[in-house]
C-alpha positions as CSV (number, residue, x, y, z in Angstrom):
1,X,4.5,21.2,27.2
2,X,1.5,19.8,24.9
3,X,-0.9,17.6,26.8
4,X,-1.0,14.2,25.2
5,X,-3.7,12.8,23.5
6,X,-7.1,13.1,24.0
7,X,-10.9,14.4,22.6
8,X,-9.5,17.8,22.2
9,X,-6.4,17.1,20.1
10,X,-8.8,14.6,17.9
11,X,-11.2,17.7,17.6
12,X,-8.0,20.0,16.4
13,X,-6.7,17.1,14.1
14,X,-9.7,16.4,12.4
15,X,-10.8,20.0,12.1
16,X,-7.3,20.9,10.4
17,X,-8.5,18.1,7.6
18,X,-11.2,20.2,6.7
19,X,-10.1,23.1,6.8
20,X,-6.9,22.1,5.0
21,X,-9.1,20.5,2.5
22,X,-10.9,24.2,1.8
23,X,-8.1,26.6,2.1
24,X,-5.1,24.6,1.7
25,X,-1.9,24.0,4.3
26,X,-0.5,28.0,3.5
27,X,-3.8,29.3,4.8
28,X,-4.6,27.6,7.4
29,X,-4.3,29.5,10.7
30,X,-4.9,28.5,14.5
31,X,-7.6,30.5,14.5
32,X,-9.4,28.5,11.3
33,X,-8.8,25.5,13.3
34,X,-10.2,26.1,16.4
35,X,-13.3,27.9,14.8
36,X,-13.6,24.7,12.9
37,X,-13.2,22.8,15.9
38,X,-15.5,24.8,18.1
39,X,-13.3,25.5,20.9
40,X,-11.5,28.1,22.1
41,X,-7.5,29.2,20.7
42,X,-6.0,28.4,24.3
43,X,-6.9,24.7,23.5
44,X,-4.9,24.5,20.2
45,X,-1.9,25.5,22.8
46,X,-2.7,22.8,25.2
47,X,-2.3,20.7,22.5
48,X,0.4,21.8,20.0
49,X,3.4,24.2,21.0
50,X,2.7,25.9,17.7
51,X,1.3,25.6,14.2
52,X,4.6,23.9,13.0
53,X,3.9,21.1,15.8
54,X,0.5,20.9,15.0
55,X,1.1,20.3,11.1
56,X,3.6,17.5,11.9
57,X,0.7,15.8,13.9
58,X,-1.5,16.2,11.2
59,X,1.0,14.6,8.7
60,X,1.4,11.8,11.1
61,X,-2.3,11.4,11.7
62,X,-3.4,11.4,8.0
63,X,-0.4,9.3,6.6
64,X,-0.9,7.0,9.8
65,X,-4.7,6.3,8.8
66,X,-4.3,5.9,5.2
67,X,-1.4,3.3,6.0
68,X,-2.9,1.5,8.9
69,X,-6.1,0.6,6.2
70,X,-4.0,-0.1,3.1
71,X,-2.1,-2.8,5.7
72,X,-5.6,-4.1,7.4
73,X,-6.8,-5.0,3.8
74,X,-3.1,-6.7,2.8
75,X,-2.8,-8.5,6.0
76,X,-2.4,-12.5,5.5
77,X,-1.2,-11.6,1.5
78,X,1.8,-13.0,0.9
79,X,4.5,-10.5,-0.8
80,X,4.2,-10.5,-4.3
81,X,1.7,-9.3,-7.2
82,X,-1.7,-9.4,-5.3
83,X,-0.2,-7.1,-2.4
84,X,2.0,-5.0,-4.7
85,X,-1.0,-4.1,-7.2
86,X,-3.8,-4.4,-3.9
87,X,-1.7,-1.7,-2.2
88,X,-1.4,0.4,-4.7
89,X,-5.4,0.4,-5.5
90,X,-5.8,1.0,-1.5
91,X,-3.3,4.0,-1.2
92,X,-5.3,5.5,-4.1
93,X,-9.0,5.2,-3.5
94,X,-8.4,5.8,-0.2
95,X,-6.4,9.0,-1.1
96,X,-9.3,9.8,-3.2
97,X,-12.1,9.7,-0.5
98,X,-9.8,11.3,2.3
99,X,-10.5,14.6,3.7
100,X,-7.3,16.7,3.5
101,X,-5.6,15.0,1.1
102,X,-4.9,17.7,-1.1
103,X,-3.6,19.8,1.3
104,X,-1.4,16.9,3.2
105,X,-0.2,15.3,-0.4
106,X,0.4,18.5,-2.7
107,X,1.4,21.1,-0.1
108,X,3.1,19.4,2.3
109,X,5.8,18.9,0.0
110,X,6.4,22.8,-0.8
111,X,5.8,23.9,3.1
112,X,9.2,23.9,4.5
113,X,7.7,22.9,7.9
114,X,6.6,19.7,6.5
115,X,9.9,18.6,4.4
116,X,11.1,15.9,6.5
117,X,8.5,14.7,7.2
118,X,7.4,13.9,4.0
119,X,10.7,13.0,3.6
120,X,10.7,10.1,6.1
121,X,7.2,9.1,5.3
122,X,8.0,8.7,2.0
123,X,11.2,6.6,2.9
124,X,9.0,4.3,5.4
125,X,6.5,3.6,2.0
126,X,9.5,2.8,0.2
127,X,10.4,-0.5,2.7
128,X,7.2,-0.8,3.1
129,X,6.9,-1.6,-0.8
130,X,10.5,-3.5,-1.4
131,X,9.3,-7.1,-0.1
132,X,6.6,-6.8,-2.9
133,X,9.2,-5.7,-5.6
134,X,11.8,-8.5,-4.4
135,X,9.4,-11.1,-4.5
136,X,8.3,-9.7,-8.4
137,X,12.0,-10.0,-9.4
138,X,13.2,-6.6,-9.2
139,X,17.3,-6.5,-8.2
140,X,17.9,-4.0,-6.6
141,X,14.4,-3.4,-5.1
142,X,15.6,0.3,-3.7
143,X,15.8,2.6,-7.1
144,X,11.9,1.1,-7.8
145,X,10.8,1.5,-4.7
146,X,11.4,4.8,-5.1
147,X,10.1,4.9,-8.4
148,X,6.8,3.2,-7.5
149,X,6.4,5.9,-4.8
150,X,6.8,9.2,-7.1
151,X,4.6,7.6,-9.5
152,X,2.0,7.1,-7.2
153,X,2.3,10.4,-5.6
154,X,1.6,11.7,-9.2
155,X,-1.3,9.4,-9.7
156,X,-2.9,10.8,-6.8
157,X,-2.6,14.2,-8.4
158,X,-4.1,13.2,-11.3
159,X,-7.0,11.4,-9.8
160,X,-7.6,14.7,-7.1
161,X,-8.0,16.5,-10.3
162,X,-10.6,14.2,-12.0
163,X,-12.3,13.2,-9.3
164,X,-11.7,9.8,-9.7
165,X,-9.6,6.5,-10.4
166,X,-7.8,7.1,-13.7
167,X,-6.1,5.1,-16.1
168,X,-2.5,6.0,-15.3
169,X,-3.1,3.8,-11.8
170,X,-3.3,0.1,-14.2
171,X,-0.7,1.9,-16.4
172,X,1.8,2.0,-13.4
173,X,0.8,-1.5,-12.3
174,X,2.0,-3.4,-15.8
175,X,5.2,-1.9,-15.5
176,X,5.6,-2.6,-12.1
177,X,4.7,-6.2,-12.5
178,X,5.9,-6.7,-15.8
């Protein structure tokens, strides 16, 4: 059984940020994370069960940040335009200047361990986003939701490449609000 949470998980999680940032999700091994994390490989199995457990934490623990300070700097915005574009501008610098998202964006979705994850993450963004397309007139709010979320996820491809914000982000946001 894993311990719960705790200075030693931290350690693990942030340490698989980096290393997942330098050698991407497929070559990342235990033993790259706990040298990263200065502590010994029977802590990663205090922590984790295995290296499937401990990516799904990871996932959680990335996604979970960037969406906790996309929401802080919404809060008290009400549904429409402003949130709708200010979200999207969050999501993607934020993307841009955190640690692992190359490997937790790009790779998660071809690593069979992370599937549904993504899967459900990506479904929790889409409700996230549907009061902002409702309230910009778009009936049914579902098949753009969905929409909005691929594009982004492409955006942030785009702008991991270059290095920085690109043009395809305002692009995305005059369709969206028309």
């Amino acid at each position: 059984m894993a311990r719960p949470a705790g200075p030693g998980r931290e350690a693990l999680l942030r340490a698989g940020l980096e290393v997942g940032d330098a050698r991407g999700l497929s070559r990342m091994s235990v033993n790259a994370v706990v040298d990263a994390a200065g502590m010994a490989k029977g802590s990663f199995y205090q922590h984790f069960e295995d290296r499937r457990d401990y990516l799904v934490a990871l996932h959680r623990r990335y996604h979970g940040g960037l969406e906790e300070r996309v929401l802080a700097d919404l809060e008290g915005l009400a549904a429409g335009r402003e949130r709708l574009v200010g979200g999207v501008h969050g999501y993607l610098d934020a993307a841009l200047a955190t640690t692992g998202t190359r490997a937790l964006l790009v790779q998660a979705r071809t690593d069979p361990d992370l599937f549904e994850e993504t899967r459900t993450r990506n479904a929790r963004t889409r409700a996230l986003v549907q009061p902002e397309l409702v309230a910009l007139g778009w009936d049914p709010p579902e098949p753009m939701a969905h929409l909005l979320v691929a594009m982004v996820f492409d955006i942030t491809l785009e702008e991991l490449v270059v290095g920085r914000r690109d043009d395809l982000r305002e692009a995305l946001l005059r369709l969206m609000v028309r």
